[in-house]
C-alpha positions as CSV (number, residue, x, y, z in Angstrom):
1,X,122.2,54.7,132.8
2,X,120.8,57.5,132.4
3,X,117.9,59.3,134.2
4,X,115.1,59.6,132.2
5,X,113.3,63.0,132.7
6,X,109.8,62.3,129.9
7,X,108.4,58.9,129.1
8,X,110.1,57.4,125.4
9,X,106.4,56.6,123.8
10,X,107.8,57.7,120.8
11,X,110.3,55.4,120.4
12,X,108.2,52.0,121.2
13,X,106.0,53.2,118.0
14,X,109.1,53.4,116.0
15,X,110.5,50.1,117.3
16,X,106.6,48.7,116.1
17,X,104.4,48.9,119.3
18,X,100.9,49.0,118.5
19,X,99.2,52.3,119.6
20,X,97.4,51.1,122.1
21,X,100.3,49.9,124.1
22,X,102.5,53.0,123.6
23,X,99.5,54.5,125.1
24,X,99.6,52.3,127.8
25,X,103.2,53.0,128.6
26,X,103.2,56.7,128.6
27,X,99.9,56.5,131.3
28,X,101.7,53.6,133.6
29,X,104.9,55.7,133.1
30,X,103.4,59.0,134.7
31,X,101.5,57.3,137.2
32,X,104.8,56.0,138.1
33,X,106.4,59.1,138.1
34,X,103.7,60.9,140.2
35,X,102.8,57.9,142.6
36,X,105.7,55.6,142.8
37,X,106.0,52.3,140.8
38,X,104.9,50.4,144.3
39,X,101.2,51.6,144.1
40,X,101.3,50.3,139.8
41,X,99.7,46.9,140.2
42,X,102.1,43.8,139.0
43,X,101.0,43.6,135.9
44,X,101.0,47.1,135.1
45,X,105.1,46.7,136.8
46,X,105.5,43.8,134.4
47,X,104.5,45.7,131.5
48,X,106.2,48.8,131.9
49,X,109.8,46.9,132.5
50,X,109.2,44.5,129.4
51,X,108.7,48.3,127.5
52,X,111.8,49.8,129.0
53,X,113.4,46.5,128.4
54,X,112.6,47.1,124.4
55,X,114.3,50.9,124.4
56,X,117.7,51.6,123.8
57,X,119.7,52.4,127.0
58,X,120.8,56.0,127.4
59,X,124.0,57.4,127.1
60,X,125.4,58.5,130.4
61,X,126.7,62.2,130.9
62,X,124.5,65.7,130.8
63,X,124.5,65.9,127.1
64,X,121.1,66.1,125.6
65,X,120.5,62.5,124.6
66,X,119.4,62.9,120.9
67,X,119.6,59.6,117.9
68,X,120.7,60.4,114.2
69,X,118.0,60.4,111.6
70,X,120.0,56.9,110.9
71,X,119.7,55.5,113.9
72,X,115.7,56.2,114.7
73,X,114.0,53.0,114.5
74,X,112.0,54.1,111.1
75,X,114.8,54.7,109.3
76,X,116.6,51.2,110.4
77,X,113.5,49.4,109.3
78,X,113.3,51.1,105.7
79,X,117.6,50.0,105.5
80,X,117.2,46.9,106.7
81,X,114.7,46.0,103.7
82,X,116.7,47.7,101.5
83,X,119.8,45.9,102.3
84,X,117.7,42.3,102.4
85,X,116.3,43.4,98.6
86,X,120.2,44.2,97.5
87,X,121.4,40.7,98.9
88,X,118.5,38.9,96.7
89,X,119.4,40.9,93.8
90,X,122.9,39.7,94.1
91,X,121.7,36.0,93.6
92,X,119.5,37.1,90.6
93,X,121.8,37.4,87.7
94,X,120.6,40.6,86.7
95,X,122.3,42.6,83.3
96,X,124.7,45.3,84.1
97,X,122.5,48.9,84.8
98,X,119.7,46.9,85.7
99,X,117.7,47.4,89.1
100,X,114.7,46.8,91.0
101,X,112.4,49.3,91.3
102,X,111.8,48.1,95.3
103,X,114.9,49.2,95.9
104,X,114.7,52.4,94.2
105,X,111.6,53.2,96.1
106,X,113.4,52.8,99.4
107,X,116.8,54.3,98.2
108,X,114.5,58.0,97.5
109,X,113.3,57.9,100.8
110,X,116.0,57.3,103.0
111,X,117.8,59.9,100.5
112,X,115.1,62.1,101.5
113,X,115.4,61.4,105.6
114,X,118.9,62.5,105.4
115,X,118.1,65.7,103.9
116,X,115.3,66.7,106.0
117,X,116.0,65.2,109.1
118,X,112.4,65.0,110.2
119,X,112.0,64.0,114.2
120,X,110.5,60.2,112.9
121,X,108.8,59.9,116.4
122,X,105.3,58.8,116.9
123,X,103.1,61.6,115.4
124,X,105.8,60.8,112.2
125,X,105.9,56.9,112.1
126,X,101.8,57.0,112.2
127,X,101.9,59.0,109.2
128,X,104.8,57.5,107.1
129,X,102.7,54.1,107.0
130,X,100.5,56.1,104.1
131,X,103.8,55.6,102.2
132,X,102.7,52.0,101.8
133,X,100.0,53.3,99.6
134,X,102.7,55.1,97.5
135,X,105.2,52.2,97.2
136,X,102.8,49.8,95.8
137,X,101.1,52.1,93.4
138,X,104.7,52.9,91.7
139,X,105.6,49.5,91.6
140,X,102.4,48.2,89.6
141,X,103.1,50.9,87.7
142,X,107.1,49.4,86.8
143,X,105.5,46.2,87.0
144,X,103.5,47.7,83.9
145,X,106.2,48.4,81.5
146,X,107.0,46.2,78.3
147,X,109.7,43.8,77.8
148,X,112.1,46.2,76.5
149,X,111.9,48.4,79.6
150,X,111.3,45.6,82.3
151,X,111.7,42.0,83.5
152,X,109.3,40.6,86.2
153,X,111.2,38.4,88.3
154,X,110.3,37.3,92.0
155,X,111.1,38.4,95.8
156,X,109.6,37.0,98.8
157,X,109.4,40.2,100.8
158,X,108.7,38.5,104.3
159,X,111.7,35.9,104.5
160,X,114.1,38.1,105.7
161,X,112.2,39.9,108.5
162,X,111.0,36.2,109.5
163,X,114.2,34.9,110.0
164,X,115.2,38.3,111.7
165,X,112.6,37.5,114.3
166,X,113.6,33.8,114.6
167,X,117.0,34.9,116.2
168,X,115.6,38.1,118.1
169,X,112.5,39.9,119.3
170,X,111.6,42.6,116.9
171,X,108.5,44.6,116.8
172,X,109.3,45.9,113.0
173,X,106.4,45.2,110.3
174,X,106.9,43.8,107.4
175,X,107.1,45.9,104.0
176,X,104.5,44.3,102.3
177,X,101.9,41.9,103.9
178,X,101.8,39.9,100.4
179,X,103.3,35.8,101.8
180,X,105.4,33.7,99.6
181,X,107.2,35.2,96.6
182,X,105.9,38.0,94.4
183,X,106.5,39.8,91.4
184,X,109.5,42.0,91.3
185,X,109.6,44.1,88.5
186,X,113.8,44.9,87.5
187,X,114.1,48.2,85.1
188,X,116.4,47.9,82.6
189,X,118.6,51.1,81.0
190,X,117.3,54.5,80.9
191,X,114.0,53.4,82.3
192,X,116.1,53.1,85.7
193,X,117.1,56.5,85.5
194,X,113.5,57.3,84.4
195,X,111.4,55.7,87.2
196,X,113.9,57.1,90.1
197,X,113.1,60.6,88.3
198,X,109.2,60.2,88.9
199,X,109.8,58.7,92.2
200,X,111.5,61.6,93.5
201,X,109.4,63.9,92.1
202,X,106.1,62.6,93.6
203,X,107.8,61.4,97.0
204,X,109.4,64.9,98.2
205,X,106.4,66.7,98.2
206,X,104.9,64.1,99.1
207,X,107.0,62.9,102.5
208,X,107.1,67.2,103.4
209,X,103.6,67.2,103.6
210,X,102.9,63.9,105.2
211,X,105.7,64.1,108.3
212,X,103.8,66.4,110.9
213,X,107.7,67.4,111.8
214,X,108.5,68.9,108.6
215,X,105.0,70.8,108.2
216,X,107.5,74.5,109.0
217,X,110.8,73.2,107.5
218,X,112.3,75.6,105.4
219,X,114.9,73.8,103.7
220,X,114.8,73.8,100.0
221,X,114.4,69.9,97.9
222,X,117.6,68.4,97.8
223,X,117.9,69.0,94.3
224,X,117.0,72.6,94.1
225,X,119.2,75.0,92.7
């Protein structure tokens, strides 16, 4: 394994470790560091291995250790509701072109991720959670539109996560705290192409200002020019 030369307090908020407990780890961790883990008392021992149990072991060697944007805990999360919303769909019977507008809300932003490539560690994942805010208020808004645009069908947005964490520990949050099944708005025809043109224009200046990592970026939107 690797040696680890700066605590990983980043990556247990991405993997869904409440503040105070990443907190926890990064003090216990230098402490450790300065003292030696045999003057931590047990508990403290306990709770640092259950925390290094959680991260994901390094890769040996003297390259710099660095994830993907796709492989940063964040990122995972948004694909792994994504992928659970595509597998409902599948079961729904929907008309050709149709789609839900959940999943185009998630598509935008993990198309954004892989253009900017923001850092999504802890100063990032505190901030992307005012996204929540964003997804729900474009979705009343699809939820909105006449017949001819939309059908309202239903999604329970917590079964898949729940049955995740039947079969493993995870720390990820659900997408929406709403229980049971909810309204799913599907766009039909042009209003697909529609909504994911609003979407993208309010999310990209919206996720450059929010991610404290991209606050100096310089690269164009992905659709400039």
């Amino acid at each position: 394994m690797a040696k680890e030369l700066t605590h990983r307090a980043d990556e247990l908020a991405g993997l869904g470790w409440s503040a105070d407990d990443v907190s926890r780890y990064a003090e216990l961790w230098e402490y450790r560091q300065r003292w030696g883990a045999m003057n931590l008392e047990r508990e403290d021992r306990l709770f640092l291995r259950k925390a290094e149990a959680a991260l994901p072991v390094l890769a040996t060697g003297k390259a710099t250790v660095k994830k993907n944007t796709q492989d940063k805990s964040y990122y995972r999360w948004l694909r792994f509701h994504l992928d659970a919303m595509s597998a409902a769909q599948s079961q729904m019977q929907l008309t050709e072109g149709s789609q839900g507008a959940w999943p185009i809300l998630l598509e935008e932003e993990l198309r954004l991720l892989d253009h900017y490539q923001p850092v999504l560690g802890l100063p990032d994942t505190i901030k992307a959670k005012s996204f929540d805010a964003f997804r729900e208020q474009m979705a009343e808004q699809a939820s909105a539109l006449d017949g001819k645009e939309m059908q309202l069908r239903s999604h329970d947005f917590q079964a898949a996560l729940a049955e995740l964490k039947e079969k493993e520990n995870s720390k990820w949050r659900h997408l929406r705290e709403l229980t049971g099944e909810q309204p799913y708005p599907v766009l039909l025809g042009g209003t697909v192409d529609s909504f994911r043109s609003e979407v993208r224009s309010k999310l990209t200046p919206l996720l450059r200002q929010t991610l404290p990592s991209l606050a100096e970026t310089d690269k164009p939107d992905p659709d400039a020019g």
